[in-house]
N, CA, C and O atoms as a GROMACS GRO file, in nm:
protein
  236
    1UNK      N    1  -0.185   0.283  -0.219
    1UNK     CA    2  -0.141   0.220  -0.340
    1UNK      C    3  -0.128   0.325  -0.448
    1UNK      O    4  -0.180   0.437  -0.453
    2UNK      N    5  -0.040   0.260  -0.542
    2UNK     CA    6   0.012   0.375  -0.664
    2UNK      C    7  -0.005   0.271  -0.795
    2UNK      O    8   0.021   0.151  -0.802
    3UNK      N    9  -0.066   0.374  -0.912
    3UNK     CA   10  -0.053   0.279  -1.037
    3UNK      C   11   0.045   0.393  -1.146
    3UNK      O   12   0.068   0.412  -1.266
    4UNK      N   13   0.074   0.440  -1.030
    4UNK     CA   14   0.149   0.578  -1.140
    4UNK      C   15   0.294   0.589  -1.096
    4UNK      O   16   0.356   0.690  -1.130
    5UNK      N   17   0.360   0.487  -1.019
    5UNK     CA   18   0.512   0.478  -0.964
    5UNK      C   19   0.530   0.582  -0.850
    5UNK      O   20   0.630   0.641  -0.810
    6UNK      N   21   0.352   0.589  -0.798
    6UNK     CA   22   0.430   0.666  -0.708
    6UNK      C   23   0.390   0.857  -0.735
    6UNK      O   24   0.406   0.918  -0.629
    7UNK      N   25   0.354   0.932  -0.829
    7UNK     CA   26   0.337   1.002  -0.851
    7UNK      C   27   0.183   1.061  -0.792
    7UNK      O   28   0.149   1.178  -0.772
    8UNK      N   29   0.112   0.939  -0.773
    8UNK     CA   30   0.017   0.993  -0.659
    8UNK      C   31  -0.061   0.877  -0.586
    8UNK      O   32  -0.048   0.759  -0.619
    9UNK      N   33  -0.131   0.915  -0.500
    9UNK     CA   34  -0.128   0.785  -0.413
    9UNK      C   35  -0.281   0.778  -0.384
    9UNK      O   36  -0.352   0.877  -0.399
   10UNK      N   37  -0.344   0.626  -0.330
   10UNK     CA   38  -0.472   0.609  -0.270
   10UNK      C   39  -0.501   0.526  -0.159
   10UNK      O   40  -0.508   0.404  -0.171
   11UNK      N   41  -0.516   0.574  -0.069
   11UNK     CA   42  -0.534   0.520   0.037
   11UNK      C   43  -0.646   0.358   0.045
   11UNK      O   44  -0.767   0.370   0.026
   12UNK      N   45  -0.592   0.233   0.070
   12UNK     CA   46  -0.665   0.138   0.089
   12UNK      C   47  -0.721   0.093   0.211
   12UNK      O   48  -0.636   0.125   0.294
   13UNK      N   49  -0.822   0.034   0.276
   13UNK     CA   50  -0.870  -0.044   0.380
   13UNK      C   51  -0.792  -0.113   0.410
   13UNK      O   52  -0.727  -0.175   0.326
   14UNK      N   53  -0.772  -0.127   0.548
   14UNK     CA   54  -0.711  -0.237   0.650
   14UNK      C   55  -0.801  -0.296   0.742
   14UNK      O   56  -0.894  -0.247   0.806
   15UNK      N   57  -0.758  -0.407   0.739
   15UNK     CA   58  -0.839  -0.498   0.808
   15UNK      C   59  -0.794  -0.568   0.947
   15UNK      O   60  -0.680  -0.526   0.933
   16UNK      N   61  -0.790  -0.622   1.039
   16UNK     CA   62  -0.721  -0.723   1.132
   16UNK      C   63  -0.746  -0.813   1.078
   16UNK      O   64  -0.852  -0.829   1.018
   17UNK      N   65  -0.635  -0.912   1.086
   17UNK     CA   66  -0.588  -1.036   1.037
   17UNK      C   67  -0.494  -1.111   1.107
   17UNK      O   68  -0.372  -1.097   1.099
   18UNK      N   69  -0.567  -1.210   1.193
   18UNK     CA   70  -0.459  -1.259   1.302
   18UNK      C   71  -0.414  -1.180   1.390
   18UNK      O   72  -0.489  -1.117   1.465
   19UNK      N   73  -0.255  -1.170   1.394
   19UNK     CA   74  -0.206  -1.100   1.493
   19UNK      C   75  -0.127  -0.967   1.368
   19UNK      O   76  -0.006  -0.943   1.372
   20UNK      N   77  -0.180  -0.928   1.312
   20UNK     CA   78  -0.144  -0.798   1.200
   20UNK      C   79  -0.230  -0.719   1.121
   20UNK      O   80  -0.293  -0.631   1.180
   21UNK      N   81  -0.239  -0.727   1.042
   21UNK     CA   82  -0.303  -0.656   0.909
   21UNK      C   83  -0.312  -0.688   0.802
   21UNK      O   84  -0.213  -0.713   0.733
   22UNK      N   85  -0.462  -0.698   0.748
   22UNK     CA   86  -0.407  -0.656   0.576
   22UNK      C   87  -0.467  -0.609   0.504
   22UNK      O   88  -0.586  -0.623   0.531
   23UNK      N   89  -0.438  -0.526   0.373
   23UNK     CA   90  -0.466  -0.409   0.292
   23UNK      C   91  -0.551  -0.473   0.233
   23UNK      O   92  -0.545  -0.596   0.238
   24UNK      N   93  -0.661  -0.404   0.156
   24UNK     CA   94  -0.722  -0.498   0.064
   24UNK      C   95  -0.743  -0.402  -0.044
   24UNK      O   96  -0.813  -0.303  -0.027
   25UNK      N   97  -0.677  -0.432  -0.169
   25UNK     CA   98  -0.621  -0.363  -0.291
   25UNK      C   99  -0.696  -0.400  -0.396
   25UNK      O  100  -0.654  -0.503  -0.449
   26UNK      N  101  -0.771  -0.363  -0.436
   26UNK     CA  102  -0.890  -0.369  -0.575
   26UNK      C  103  -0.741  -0.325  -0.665
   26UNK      O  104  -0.691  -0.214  -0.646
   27UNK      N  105  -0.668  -0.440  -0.782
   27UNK     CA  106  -0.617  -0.454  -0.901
   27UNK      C  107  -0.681  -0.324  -0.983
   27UNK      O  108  -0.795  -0.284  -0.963
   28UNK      N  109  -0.610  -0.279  -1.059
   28UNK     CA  110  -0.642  -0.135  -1.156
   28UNK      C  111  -0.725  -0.271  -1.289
   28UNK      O  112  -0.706  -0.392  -1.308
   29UNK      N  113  -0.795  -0.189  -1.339
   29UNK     CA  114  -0.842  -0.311  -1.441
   29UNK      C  115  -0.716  -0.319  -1.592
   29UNK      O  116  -0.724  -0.396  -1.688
   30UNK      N  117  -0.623  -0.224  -1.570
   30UNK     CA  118  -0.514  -0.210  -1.667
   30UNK      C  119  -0.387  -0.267  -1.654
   30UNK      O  120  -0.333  -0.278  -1.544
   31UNK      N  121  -0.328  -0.309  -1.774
   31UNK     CA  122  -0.198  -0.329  -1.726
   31UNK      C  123  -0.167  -0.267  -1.691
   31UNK      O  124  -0.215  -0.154  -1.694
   32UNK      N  125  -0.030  -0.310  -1.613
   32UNK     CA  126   0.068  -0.182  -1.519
   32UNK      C  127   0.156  -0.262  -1.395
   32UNK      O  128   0.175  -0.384  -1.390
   33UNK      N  129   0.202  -0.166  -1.301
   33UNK     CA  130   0.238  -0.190  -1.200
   33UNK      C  131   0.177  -0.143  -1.076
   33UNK      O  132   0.143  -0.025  -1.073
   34UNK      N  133   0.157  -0.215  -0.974
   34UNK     CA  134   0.066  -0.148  -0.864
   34UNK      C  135   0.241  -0.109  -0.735
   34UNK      O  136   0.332  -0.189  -0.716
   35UNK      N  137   0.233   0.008  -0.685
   35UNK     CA  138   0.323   0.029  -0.620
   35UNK      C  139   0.259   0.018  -0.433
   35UNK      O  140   0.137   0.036  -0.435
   36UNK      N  141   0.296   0.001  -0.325
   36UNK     CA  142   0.280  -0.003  -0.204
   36UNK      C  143   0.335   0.066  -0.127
   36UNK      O  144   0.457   0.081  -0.137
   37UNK      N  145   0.264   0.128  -0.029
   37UNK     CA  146   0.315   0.259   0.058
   37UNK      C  147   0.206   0.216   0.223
   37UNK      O  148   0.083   0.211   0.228
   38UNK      N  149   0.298   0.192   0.329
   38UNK     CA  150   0.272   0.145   0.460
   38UNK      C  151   0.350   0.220   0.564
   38UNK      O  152   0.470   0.214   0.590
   39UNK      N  153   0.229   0.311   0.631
   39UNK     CA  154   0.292   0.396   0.749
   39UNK      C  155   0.246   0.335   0.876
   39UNK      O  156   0.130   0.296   0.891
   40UNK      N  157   0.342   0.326   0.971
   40UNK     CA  158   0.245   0.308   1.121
   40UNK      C  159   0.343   0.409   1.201
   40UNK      O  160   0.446   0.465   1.162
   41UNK      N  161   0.284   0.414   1.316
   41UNK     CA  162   0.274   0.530   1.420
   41UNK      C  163   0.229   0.458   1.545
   41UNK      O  164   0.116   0.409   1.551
   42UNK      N  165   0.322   0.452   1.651
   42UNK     CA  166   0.312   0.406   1.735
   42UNK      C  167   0.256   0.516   1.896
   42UNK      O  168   0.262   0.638   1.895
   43UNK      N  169   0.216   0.448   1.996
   43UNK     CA  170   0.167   0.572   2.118
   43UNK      C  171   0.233   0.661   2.164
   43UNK      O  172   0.183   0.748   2.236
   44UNK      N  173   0.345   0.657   2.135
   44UNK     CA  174   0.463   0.762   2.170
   44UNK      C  175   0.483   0.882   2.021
   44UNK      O  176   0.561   0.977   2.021
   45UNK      N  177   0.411   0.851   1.930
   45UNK     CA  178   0.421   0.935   1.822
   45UNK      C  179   0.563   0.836   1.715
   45UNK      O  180   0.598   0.901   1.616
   46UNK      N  181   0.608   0.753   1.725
   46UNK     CA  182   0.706   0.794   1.622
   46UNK      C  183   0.658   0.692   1.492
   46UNK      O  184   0.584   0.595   1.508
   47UNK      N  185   0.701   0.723   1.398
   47UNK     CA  186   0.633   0.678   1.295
   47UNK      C  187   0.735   0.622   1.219
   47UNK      O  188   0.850   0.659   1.244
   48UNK      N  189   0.710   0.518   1.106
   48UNK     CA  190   0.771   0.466   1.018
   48UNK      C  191   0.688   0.443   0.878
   48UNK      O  192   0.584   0.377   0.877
   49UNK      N  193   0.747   0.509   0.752
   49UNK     CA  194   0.707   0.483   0.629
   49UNK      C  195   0.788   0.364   0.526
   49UNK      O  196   0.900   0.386   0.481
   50UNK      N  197   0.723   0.254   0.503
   50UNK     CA  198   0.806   0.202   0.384
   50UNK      C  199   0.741   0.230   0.244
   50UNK      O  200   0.627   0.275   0.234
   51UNK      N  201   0.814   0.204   0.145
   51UNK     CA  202   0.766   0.235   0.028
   51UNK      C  203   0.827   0.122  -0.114
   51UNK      O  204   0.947   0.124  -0.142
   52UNK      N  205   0.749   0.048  -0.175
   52UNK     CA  206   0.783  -0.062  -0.259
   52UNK      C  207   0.721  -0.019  -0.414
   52UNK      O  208   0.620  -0.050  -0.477
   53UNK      N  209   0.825   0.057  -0.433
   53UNK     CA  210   0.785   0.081  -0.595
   53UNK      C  211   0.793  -0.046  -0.696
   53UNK      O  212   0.864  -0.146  -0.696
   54UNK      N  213   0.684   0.002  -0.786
   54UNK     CA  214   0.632  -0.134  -0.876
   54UNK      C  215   0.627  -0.293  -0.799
   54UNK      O  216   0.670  -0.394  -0.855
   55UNK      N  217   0.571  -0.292  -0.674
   55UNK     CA  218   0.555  -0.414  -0.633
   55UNK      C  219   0.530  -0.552  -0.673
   55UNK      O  220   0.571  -0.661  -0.631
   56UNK      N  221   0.454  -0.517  -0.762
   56UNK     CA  222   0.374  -0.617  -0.850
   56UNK      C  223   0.321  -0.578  -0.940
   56UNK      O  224   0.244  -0.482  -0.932
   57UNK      N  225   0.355  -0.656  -1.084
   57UNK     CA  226   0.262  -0.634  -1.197
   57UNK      C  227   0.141  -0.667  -1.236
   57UNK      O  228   0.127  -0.789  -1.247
   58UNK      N  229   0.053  -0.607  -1.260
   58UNK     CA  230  -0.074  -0.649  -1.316
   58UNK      C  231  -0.089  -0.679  -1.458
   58UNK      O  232  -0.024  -0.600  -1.527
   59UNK      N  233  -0.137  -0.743  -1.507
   59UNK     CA  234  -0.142  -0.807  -1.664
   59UNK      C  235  -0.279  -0.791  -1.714
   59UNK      O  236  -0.308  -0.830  -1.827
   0.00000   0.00000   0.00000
């Protein structure tokens, strides 16, 4: 996660959830925007990054 658009980043916890995942993102206590960044890597090595600038606003 990013509260800076992206300019630097922090790695969050993942959890299993059903048949997936999910992040669990402690909110900045400031306004802003929280941005999202999700890599996976599969057994053969190849990997995929997405990236969702300003995902959601925090108030």
């Amino acid at each position: 996660m990013s509260t800076d658009d992206g300019a630097s980043w922090r790695q969050v916890p993942v959890v299993p959830s059903g048949t997936g995942w999910t992040a669990l993102i402690a909110n900045p206590g400031i306004p802003g925007f929280v941005s999202l960044r999700a890599t996976s890597t599969d057994t053969a090595g190849a990997r995929v990054t997405q990236t969702i600038t300003r995902a959601y606003a925090v108030g």
